[in-house]
Every structure is written in C-alpha cells, then in structure tokens.
N, C-alpha and C positions, 0 to 999 in steps of 0.2 A: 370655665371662662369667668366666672364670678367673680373671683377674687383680683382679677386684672382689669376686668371691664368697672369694679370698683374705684380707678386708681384715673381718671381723666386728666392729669394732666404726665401722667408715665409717658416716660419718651419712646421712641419709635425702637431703637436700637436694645431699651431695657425692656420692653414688650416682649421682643426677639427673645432674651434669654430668660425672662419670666416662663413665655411658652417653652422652650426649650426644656427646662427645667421641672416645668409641670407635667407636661403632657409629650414629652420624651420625642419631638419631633422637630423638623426644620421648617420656620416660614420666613417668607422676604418682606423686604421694605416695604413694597408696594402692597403685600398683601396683608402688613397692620396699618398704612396708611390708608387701605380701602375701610378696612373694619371701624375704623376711629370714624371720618366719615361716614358712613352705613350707621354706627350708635348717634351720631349726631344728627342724621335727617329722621330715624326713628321717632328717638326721645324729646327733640329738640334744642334750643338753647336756656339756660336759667331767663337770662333777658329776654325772650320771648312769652315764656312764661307769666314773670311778674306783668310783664309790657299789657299782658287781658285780667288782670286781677280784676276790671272794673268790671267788664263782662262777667264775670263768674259772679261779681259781687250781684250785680243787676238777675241774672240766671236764679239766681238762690233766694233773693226777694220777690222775683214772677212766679215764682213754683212754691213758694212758702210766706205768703200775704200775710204781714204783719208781725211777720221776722224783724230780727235787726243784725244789719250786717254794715261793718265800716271797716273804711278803708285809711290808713296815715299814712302819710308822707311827710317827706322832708324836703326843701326847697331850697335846694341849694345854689350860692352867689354863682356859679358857671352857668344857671338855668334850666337845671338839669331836675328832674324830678324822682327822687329816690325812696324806695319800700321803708314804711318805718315799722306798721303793726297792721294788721287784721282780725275783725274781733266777728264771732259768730254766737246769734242767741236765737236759736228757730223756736218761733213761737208756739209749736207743741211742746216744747221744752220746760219754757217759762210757766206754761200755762197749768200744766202736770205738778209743777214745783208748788204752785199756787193756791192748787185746789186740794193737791192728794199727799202734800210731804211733810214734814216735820218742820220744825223752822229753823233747821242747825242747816249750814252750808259749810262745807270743806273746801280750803282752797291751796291748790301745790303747784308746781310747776316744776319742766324738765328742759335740759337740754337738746338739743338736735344735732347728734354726731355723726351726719353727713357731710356731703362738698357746703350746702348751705348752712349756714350754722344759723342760732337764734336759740330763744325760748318758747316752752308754749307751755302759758299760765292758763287754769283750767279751775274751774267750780263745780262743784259735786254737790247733790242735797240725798238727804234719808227718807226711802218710803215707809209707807205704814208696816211695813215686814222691815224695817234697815235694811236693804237693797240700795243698791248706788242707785243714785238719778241722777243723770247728766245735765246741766242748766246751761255753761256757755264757754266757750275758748277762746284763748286768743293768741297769736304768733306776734312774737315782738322782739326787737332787736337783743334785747337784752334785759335780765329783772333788775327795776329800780324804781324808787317813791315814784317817780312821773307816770312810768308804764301802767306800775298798779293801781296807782291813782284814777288815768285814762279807762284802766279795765271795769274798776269798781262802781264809776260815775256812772256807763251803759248798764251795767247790774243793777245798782240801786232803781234805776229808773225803768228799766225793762221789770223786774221784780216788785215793785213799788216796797221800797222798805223801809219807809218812813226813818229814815237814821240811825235804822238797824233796833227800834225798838220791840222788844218782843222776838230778840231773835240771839242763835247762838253762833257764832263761828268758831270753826277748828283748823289750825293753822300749824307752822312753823317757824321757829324763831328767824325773821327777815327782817332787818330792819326798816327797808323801803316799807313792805308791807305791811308792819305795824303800825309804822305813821300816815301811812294812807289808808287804814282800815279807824284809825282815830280822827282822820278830817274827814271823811265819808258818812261813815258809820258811828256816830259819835256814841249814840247811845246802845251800842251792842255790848252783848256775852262776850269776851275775847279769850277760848279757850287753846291751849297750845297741843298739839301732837303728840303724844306720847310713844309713837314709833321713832319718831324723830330725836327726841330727847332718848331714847335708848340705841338709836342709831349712834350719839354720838356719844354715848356711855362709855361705848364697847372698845372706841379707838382708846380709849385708854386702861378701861376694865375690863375683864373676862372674867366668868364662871358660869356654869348653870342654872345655882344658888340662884345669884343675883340675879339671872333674868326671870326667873319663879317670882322673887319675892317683890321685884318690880313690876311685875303685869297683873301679880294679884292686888299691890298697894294701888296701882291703878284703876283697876275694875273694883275697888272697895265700895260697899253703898252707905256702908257708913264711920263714921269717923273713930268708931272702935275700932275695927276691924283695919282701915289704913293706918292709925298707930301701932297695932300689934304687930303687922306685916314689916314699918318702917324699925320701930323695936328688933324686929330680926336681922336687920341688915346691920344694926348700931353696932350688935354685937360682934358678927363678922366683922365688917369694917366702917369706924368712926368715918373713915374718907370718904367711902361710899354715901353712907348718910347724909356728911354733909352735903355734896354733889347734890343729890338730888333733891335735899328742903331747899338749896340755893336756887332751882328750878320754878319754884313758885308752886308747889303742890296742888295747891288750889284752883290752877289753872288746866290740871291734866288727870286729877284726882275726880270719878265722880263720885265720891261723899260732899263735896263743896260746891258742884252743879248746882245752878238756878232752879227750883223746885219749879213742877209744869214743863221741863222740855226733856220729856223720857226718849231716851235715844242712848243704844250703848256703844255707841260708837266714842273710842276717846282719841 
C-alpha cells in the first residue's frame, strides 16, 4: 500500500484500479473512502501541523536551554499568517563546533520531494579526526540571497564569527549564497566544492582519466604537483583544461589553501 497511500490526492475511482492492479483484488468505494479518512485521522492534516510549529519551537528551547530556534512567517494582506522558514542550532551543537572543531564550515542544501516541498539549507563543521559535525539547519521555502542571508545572520551569531575572520567555508557555486556569505562574512576563506564542480563536469565530460586526474589536482598539497596533474589533462584535452582553470583552481585546490587551516576536506 505504499506506493498508493503515497499519492494523497489519488481519486477514489483510480485507488480502485491502482489496487486492482497491484494486489490482484476487488475493493469498493466505500472501502477507499474509509481508508483515505483512517490515513487522515492517523497522520493528520499538513495545516495542523505547521498550525504547532510554535509549540514544538517552545518544546525544543525547554529541553535544550540555550538553544536557538526561530520561527518565519509571512503576513499576508487576507491576514492570514503563513510558514516561511525554520531554523534550529542546539546548543550542544554550537558549543562542540566551538571548542573541538576546525574552523572550516560546509554549507549545502536539498530539496524536499515530498507532498510538502521546500528546501533544507544545512551547515556542517570538521572534527579533530575530519568527522562531520553537525552545527544547524534550516527549512525554508526556497534557496535565495534573503533565506541564506536570514540563515547566515543566526550562525554568525550563534557561532560568534567575528565576520568569518579566521575561518574557512566550503560551498557550492550559488549565487544567493555567495553574496550572502560576502555581506555576512565579509572577511572569510571562500572555498568552493570540488564534488560539485565535478558533479557538473560530467554532464558534459566522461572518462575515468579525467575523474583520476581531477581529484588528484584537487587533493594536491602542493603547486608542483596540481600543475603536473592539470598538465595531464592539457594533453588529453585543451577543453578539459580550460573548464576547469576557468573554475577558479585556487578556490578548490588545496595547494592554494590558507596556510593554518589543516583540514582535507575540499
């Protein structure tokens, strides 16, 4: 029944033949009208849901003192008051990042391909072992300079980061996110993803080769060694090459890393 109690707004009639079809038997109207009802008093309704977001928000600040938890909305001319973002940073979190981690912070975000859609932009930091650490997330309608903006401002101040002084991020190319990691963070490391920039390599390049010669030019520690690696690729192909010096090397290269922030995560 997964695949159909996935499908909440499936009419009663296409239910019918969905079951039919799967599970090789006959039901009545009545008896996917009851089941529709029955998943709906179970799970309840989305708008009930958001309807205790404060509650939950209140719950998670009494159980976790000195947390930070907020809530957006949107106020809209009918009067009506609607979900914009929710952002969570529990203060074991912050606190772990601050005393035991490295000072590089990764930051990505995904989609949500359920009935509810959104994003959820997320921060990571590096332990003394490079081990993910989790520091804070946040659910928001969708990525853009304002959201990440909004994200950034609760980090910087939950993390006290002095405007990213003394500090590295690792990102991917967004445009909201880099101009809200340059009005935030003004004085930060801004280094870029290197999964990412080979993620979208590949829609246009294939080889084996090439992904060797690009995660070794990457992991390079020093600037011999990423000219020799990118030298191999010139040869294969000038395209190739240039692709990827047009990427900003420097930015995803650690031979070009800020000296003091050992961390090999690129």
């Amino acid at each position: 029944m997964t695949k159909i109690a996935n499908k909440p707004k499936l009419k009663l009639r296409e239910m019918i033949s969905d079951i039919k079809q799967t599970f090789r038997c006959d039901v009545s109207i009545g008896q996917c009208r009851r089941e529709k009802k029955a998943k709906e008093l179970i799970e309840g309704k989305f708008t009930e849901h958001y309807a205790r977001i404060w509650d939950y928000s209140c719950e998670l600040l009494r159980s976790n003192p000195g947390s930070t938890c907020k809530v957006s909305v949107i106020n809209n001319p009918d009067g009506k008051s609607y979900f914009h973002g929710f952002c969570i940073c529990f203060k074991a979190l912050s606190s772990g990042w601050k005393s035991d981690c490295r000072k590089v912070i990764g930051l990505d975000g995904c989609f949500f391909k359920g009935e509810v859609k959104g994003e959820l932009l997320t921060t990571i930091g590096r332990d003394a072992n490079n081990q993910v650490h989790q520091i804070a997330w946040v659910v928001v309608d969708v990525e853009n300079k304002p959201n990440w903006t909004w994200f950034l401002e609760l980090i910087h101040d939950d993390l006290m980061l002095d405007g990213g002084r003394g500090l590295v991020i690792i990102s991917y190319i967004h445009k909201g996110l880099w101009e809200a990691v340059k009005g935030i963070l003004p004085h930060v490391d801004h280094s870029q993803c290197a999964r990412h920039i080979y993620a979208n390599f590949k829609k246009a390049y294939t080889g084996l080769e090439f992904k060797r010669l690009f995660w070794a030019s990457a992991m390079s520690c020093v600037e011999g060694d990423f000219k020799k690696h990118m030298g191999e690729i010139k040869k294969l192909s000038p395209g190739v090459y240039e692709y990827f010096i047009s990427k900003q090397p420097r930015t995803w290269c650690r031979a070009y890393f800020t000296s003091g922030f050992a961390c090999e995560a690129v």
